[in-house]
C-alpha positions in Angstrom: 100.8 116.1 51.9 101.7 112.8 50.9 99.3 109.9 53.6 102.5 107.2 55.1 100.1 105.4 57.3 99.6 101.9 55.5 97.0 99.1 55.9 98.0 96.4 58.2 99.1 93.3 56.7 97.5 90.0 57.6 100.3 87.2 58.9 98.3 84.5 57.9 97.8 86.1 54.0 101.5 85.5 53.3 101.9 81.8 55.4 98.7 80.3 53.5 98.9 82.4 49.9 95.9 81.3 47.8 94.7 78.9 50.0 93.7 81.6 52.5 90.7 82.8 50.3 89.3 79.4 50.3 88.8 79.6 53.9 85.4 79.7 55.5 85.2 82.8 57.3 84.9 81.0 61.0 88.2 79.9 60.0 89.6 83.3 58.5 88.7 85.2 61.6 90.9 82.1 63.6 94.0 82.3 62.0 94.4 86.0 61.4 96.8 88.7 62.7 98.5 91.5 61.9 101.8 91.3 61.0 104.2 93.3 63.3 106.1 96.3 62.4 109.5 95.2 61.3 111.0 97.9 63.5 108.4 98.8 66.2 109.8 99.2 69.8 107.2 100.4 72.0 108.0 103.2 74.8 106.2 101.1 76.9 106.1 97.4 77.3 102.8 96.0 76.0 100.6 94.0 77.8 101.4 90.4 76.5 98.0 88.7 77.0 98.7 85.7 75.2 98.8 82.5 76.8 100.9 80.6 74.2 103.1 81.3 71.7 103.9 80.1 68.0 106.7 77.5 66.7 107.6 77.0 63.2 109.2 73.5 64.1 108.4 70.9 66.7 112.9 70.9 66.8 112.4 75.0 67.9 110.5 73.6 70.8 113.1 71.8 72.1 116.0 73.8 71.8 117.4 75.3 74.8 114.8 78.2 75.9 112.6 76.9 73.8 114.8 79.0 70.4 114.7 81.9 72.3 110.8 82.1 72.8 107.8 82.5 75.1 105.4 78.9 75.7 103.2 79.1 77.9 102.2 82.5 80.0 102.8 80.2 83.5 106.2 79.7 82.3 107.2 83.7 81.7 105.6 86.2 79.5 107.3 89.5 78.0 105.2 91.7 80.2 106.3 90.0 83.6 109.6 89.5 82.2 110.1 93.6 82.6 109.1 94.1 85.8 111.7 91.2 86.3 114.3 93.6 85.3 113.5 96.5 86.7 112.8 95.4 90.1 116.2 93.1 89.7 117.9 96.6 88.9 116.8 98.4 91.7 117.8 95.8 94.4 121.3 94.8 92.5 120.0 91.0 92.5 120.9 88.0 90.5 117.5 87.5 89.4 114.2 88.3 90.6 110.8 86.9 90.0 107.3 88.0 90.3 104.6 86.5 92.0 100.8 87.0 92.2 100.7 88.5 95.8 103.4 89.2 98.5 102.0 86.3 100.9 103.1 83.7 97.3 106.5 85.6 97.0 107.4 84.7 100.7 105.8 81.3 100.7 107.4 80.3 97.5 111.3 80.6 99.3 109.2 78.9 102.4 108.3 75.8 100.8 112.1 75.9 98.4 114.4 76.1 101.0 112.7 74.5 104.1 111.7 70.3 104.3 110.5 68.5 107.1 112.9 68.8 110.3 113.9 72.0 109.3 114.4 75.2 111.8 113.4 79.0 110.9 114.1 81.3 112.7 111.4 84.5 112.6 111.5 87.7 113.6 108.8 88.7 116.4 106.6 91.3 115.8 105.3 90.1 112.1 103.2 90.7 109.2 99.8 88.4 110.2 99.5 87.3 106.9 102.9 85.5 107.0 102.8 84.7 110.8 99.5 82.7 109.8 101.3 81.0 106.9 104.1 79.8 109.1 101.8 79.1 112.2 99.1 77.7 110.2 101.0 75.8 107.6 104.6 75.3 107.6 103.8 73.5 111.1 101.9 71.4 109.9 104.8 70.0 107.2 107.7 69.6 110.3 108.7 72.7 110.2 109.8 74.1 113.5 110.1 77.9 114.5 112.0 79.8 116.7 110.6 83.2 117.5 112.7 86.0 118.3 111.6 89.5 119.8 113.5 92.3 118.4 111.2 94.7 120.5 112.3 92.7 123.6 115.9 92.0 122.2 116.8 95.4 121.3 120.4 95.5 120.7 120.9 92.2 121.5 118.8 90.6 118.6 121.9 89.5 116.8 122.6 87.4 119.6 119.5 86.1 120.4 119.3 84.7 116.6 122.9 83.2 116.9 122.1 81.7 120.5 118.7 79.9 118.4 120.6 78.4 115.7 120.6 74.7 115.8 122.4 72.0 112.9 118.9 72.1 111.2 118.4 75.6 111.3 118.0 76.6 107.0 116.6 80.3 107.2 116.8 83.1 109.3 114.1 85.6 108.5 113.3 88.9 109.2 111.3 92.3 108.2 113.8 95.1 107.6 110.7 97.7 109.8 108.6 95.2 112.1 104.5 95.3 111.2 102.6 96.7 113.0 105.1 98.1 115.7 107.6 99.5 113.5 110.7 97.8 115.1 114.0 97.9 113.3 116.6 94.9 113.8 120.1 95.1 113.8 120.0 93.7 110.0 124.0 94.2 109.6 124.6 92.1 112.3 121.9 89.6 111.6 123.0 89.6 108.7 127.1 88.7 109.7 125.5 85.8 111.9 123.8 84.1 108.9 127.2 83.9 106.9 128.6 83.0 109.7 127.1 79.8 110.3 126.0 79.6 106.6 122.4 80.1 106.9 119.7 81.6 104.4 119.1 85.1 105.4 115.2 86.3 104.3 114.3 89.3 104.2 110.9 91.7 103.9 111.6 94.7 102.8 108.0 95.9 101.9 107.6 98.8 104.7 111.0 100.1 103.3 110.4 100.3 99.4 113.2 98.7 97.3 113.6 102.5 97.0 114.9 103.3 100.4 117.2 99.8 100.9 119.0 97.3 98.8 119.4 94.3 101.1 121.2 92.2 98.3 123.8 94.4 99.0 124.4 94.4 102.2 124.4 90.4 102.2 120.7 89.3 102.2 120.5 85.9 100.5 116.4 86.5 99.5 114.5 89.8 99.8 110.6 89.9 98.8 108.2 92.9 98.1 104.1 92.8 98.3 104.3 94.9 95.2 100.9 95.7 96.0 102.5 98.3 98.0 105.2 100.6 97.5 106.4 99.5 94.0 102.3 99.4 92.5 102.1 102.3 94.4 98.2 103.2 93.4 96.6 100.6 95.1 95.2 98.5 92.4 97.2 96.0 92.2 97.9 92.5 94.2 101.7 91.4 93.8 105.1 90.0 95.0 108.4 89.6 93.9 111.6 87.8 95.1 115.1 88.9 94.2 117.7 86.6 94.9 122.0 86.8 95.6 122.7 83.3 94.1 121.6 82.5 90.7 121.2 78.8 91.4 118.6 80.1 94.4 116.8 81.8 91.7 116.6 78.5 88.8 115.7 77.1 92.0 112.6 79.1 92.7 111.6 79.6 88.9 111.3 76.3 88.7 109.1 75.7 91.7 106.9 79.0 89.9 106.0 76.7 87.1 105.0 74.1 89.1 103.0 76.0 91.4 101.6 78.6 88.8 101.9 81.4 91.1 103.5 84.0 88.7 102.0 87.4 88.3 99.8 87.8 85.3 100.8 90.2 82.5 98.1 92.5 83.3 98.5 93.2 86.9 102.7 93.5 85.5 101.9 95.9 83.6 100.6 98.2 86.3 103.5 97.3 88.4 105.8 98.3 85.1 103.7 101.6 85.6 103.8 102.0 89.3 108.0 101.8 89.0 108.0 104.9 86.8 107.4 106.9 90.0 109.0 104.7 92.7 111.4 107.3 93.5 109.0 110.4 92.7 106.6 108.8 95.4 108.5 107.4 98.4 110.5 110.5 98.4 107.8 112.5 99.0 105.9 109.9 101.0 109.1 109.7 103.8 109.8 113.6 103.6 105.6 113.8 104.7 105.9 111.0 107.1 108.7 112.6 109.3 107.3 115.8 109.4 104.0 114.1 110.8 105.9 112.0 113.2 108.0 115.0 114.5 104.5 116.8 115.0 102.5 113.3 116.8 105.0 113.2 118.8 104.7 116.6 120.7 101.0 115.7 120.7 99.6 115.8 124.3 96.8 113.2 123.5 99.7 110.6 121.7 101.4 108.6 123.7 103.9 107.0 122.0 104.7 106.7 118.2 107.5 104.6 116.6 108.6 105.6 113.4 112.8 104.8 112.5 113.1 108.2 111.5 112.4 109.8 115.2 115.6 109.8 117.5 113.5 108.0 120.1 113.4 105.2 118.3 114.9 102.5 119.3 116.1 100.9 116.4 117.1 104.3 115.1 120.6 103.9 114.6 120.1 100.9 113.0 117.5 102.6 110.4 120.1 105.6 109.8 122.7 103.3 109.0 120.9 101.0 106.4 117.9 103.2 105.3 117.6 105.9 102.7 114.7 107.8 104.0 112.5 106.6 106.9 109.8 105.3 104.5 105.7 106.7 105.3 104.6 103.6 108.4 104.2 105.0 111.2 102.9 103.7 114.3 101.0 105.9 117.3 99.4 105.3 120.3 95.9 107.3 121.5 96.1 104.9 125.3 92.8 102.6 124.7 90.5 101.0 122.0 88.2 103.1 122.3 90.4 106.1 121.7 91.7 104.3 118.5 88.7 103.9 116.7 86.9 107.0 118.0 89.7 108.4 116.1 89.7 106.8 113.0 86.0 107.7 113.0 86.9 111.3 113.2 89.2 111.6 110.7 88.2 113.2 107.1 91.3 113.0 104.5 92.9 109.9 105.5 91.5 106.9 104.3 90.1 104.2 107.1 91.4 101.0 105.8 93.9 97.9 105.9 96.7 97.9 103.4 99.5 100.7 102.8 102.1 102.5 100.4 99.6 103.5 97.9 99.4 107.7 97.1 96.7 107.9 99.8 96.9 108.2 103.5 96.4 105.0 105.2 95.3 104.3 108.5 93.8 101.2 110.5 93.5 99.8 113.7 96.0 96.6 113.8 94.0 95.1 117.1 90.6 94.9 115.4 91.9 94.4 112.2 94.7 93.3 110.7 96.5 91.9 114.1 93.6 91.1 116.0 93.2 89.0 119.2 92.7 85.8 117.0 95.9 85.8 115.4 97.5 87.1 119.0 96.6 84.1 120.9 100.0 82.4 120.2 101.8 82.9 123.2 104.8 84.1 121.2 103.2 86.3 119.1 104.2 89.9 119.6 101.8 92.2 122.0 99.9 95.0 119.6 99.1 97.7 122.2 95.1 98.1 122.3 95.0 101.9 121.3 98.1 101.6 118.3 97.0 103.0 115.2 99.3 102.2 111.9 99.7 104.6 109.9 100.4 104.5 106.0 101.5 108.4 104.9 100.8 108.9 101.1 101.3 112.1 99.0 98.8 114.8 99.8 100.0 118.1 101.1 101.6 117.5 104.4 99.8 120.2 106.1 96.3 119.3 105.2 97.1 115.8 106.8 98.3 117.0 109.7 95.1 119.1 110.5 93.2 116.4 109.9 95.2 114.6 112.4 94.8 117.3 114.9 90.8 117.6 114.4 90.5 113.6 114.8 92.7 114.3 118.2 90.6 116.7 119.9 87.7 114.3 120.0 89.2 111.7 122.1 
């Protein structure tokens, strides 16, 4: 059998020829690499850990893009640059970029597309994280905020967004499923206001999954992920990502990136490049689980309520069918008090007691004493969290076994 696996060739042998040998060995071990494989194209892209790349020519520097290569990993890097594309695929974009977390994602269109004196106008309930961004921050630069209640709204959210417009107004923004209460807007006609008076329109479509809806294609100027959710999809990653309509919006906000240096790094990229693979696999499962569970909650004599688009009494459930692949795995139930809540959590032995969601385990927290607690809900027009909601992040585990383990947790309230 003849052996056609040859030694790897040392770059830096051919550049410095003789003079190579001459080389103390401090320096020998600095300037050699092995030279690539004319023709090797990986399956998978590598991890790009470099933080600089070569130039044979201060003139290649210059040209545009830099002669078709990397600089600096701040300013883009081969590993991000996939997840770029994929991501941008999915949600039929002009662009998209990737950020270090979902919280720099939204902030970055934020601090873009809004200057001192300009209006937003938010959507009411809301993550915390970007409620205390906008609250906390954005106030502070002149920015001012109009709040509007699509639980309170209902059908008339459209309206109540177009009556809030004023001549400053830049951004409308919404969540395409409210967190934590699992409201739905009337994004269509939402939407049709913004382009109307031709406003931004923002959009968070994390609960959802770039799997389940494509805002871009229904008219959505921005939509952002925290891709440490559903598109990581394992929980071990920390992530955002914008993808954009207009392609000056996205030059725009790539150039802001570099500034601000909040672009993912190639090893947390690479595990979103990774988490993508099963997107579909995944949130398929996960909203096919999550219905069946909501269907069964709902019969439950000791819940008394649970919102979840995919139920019928939902309000915004003719909204969700309309726009929404599947129903995604949030869903939000009620056990009447506090102390119901967390005697319940306390109780349960599959699903997972803790803050986050759309990973492949069960989920579950208490949004009052954690993530929505009565700290962040002392702005007066912050959205009420009922004291005994529990969200709920459905994963992948056999639908039955979690749905006995919701019953036991039940019976000891």
């Amino acid at each position: 059998m003849s052996f056609s696996f040859p030694f790897g060739k040392n770059e830096a042998h051919e550049r410095l020829g003789q003079e190579f040998g001459n080389l103390h060995l401090d320096t020998k071990i600095q300037t050699s690499h092995a030279k690539p494989l004319a023709n090797a194209d990986p399956v998978v892209t590598p991890i790009y850990h470099s933080t600089t790349y070569r130039y044979k020519t201060v003139d290649q520097f210059h040209q545009p893009n830099h002669g078709s290569n990397y600089c600096y990993q701040r300013c883009g890097n081969p590993t991000s640059e996939n997840v770029e594309v994929i991501i941008n695929e999915i949600e039929k974009g002009q662009g998209t970029l990737v950020y270090n977390s979902g919280l720099a994602a939204a902030s970055a269109v934020f601090l873009e597309f809004l200057g001192a004196g300009s209006h937003l106008i938010c959507m009411a309930p809301l993550y915390s994280g970007t409620f205390s961004f906008l609250t906390e921050t954005m106030t502070r630069y002149g920015i001012e905020i109009t709040w509007v209640n699509v639980e309170t709204e209902g059908d008339n959210f459209a309206n109540a967004v177009e009556k809030a417009i004023r001549p400053n107004t830049k951004i409308i923004f919404v969540e395409v499923i409210a967190n934590p209460s699992m409201a739905v807007p009337d994004l269509k006609g939402t939407i049709a206001v913004a382009h109307k008076h031709k406003i931004n329109f923002f959009i968070d479509a994390t609960f959802a999954s770039p799997y389940n809806i494509q805002p871009i294609t229904m008219g959505a100027d921005f939509v952002m992920h925290s891709c440490s959710k559903y598109i990581g999809g394992h929980t071990d990653v920390i992530g955002g990502c914008v993808t954009v309509r207009d392609e000056e919006n996205w030059k725009r906000l790539k150039l802001q990136q570099l500034t601000t240096g909040s672009a993912a790094a190639p090893f947390e990229a690479s595990l979103l490049a990774r988490g993508l693979k099963t997107l579909a696999l995944r949130v398929d499962r996960i909203s096919d689980n999550a219905l069946e569970i909501a269907k069964h909650l709902e019969k439950h004599p000791k819940v008394t309520h649970v919102w979840y688009p995919g139920l019928e009494s939902h309000p915004g459930h003719k909204y969700a069918k309309d726009f929404l692949r599947k129903y995604s795995g949030m869903i939000a139930f009620d056990v009447g008090t506090a102390e119901n809540a967390i005697k319940f959590i306390e109780a349960l032995k599959i699903i997972i007691h803790a803050v986050s969601l759309g990973g492949t385990e069960s989920l579950i927290e208490h949004p009052l004493s954690m993530s929505h607690g009565k700290e962040l809900l002392r702005h007066e027009f912050a959205a009420k969290v009922p004291e005994g909601m529990l969200r709920f992040s459905v994963g992948v585990e056999n639908v039955t076994d979690l749905i006995k383990d919701l019953d036991q947790a039940l019976q000891k309230i």
